[in-house]
C-alpha beads as a LAMMPS data file, in Angstrom:
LAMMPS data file: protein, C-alpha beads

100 atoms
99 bonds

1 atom types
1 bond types

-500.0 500.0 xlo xhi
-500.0 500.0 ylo yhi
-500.0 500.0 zlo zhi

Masses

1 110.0

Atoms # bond

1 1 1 141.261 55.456 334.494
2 1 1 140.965 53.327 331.565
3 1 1 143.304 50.606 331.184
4 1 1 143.660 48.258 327.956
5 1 1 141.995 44.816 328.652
6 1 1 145.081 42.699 327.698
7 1 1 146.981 44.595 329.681
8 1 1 145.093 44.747 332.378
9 1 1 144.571 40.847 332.552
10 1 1 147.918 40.577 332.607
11 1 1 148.914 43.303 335.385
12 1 1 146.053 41.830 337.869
13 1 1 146.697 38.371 336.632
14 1 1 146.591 35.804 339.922
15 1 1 150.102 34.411 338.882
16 1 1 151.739 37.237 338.610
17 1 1 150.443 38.508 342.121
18 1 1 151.514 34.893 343.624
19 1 1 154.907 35.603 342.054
20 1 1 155.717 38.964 343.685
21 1 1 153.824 38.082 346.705
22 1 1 156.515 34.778 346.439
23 1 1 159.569 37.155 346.414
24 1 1 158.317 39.411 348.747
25 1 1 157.870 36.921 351.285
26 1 1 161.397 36.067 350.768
27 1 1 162.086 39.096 352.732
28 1 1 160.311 38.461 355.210
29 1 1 162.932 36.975 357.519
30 1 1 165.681 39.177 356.088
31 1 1 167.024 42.847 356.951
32 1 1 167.484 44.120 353.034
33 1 1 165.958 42.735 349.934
34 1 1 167.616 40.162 348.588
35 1 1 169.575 40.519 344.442
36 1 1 166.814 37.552 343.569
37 1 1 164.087 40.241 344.963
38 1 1 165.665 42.795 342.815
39 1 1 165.672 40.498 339.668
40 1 1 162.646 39.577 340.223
41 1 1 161.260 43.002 340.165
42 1 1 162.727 44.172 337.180
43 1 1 161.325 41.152 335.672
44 1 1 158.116 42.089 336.403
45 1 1 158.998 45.744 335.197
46 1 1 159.665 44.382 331.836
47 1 1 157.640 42.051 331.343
48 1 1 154.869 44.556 332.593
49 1 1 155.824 47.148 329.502
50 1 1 156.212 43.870 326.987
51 1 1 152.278 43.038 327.906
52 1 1 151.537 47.028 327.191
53 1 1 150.509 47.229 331.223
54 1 1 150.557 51.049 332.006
55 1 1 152.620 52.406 334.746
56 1 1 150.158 53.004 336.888
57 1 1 148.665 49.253 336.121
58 1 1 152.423 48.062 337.472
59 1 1 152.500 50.040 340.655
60 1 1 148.766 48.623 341.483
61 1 1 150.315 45.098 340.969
62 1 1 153.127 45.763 343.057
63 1 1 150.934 47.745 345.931
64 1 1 148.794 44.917 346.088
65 1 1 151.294 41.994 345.957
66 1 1 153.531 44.052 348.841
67 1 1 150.235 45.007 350.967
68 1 1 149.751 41.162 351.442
69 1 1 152.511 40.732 353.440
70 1 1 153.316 41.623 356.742
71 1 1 156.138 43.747 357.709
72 1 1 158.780 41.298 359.436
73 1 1 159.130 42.188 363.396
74 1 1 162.722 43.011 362.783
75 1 1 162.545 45.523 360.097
76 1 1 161.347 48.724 361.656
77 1 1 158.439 50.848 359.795
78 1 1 160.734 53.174 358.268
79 1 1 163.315 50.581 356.735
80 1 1 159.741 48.631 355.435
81 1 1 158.287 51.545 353.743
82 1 1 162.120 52.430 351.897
83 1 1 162.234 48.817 350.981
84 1 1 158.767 49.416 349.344
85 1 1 159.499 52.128 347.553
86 1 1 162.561 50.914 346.288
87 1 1 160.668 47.894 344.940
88 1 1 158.378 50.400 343.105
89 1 1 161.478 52.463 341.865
90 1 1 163.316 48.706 340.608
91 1 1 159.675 47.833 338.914
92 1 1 159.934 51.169 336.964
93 1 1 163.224 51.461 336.507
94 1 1 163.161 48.221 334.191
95 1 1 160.079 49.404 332.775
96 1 1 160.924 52.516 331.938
97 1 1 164.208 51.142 330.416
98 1 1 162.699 48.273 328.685
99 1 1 162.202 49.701 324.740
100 1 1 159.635 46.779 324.067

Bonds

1 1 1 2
2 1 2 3
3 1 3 4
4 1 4 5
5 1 5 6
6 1 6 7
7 1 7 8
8 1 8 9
9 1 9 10
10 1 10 11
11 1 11 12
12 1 12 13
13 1 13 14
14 1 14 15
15 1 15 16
16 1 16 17
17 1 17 18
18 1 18 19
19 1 19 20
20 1 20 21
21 1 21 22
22 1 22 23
23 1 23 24
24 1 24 25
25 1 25 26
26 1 26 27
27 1 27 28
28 1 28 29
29 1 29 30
30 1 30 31
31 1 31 32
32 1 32 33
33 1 33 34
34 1 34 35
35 1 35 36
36 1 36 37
37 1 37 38
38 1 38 39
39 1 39 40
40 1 40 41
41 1 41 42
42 1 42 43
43 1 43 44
44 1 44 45
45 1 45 46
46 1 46 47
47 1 47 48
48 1 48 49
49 1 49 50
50 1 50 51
51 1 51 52
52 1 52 53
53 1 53 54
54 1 54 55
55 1 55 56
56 1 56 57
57 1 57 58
58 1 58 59
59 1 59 60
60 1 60 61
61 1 61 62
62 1 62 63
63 1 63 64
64 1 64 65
65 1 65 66
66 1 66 67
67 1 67 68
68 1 68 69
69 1 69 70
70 1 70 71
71 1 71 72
72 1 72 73
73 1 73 74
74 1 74 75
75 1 75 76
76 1 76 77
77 1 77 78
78 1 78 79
79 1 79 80
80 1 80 81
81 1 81 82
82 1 82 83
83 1 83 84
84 1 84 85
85 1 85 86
86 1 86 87
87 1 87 88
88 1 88 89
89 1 89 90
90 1 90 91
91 1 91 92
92 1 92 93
93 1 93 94
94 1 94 95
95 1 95 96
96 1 96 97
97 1 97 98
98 1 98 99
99 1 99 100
């Protein structure tokens, strides 16, 4: 894969990481993501396509930022992994609907 090096510094870029990994643990203690999760994500969606980050760039910065956390004892494995992919689907939802 060859990504654009702008782009790319921007998609693996430490504070963007800390930032979703900051929302994500939000979660954490909760039983459904949270609307500030959800803004947050399509934040990061748009702001991904603004920086010219590729699609695929945008789901490695959201795998990584969600595979740092740890799924919270009273969210069972199933509920987890639709929560993750609905993070994925918010990030590319607002990227895909972002024209800039």
């Amino acid at each position: 894969m060859n990504f654009g090096d702008a782009s790319l510094e921007w998609c693996m870029s430490s504070d963007n990481q800390q930032k979703l990994r900051g929302e994500f643990g939000k979660i954490m203690h909760v039983d459904s993501p949270t609307q500030g999760l959800n803004e947050a994500l399509s934040r990061v969606g748009a702001e991904a396509k603004t920086a010219g980050c590729l699609p695929e760039e945008l789901l490695v910065l959201v795998r990584d930022a969600w595979s740092q956390g740890e799924r919270p004892p009273a969210i069972g494995e199933e509920a987890w992994s639709r929560m993750y992919h609905e993070a994925l689907a918010t990030c590319l939802t607002a990227y895909f609907s972002n024209a800039g």
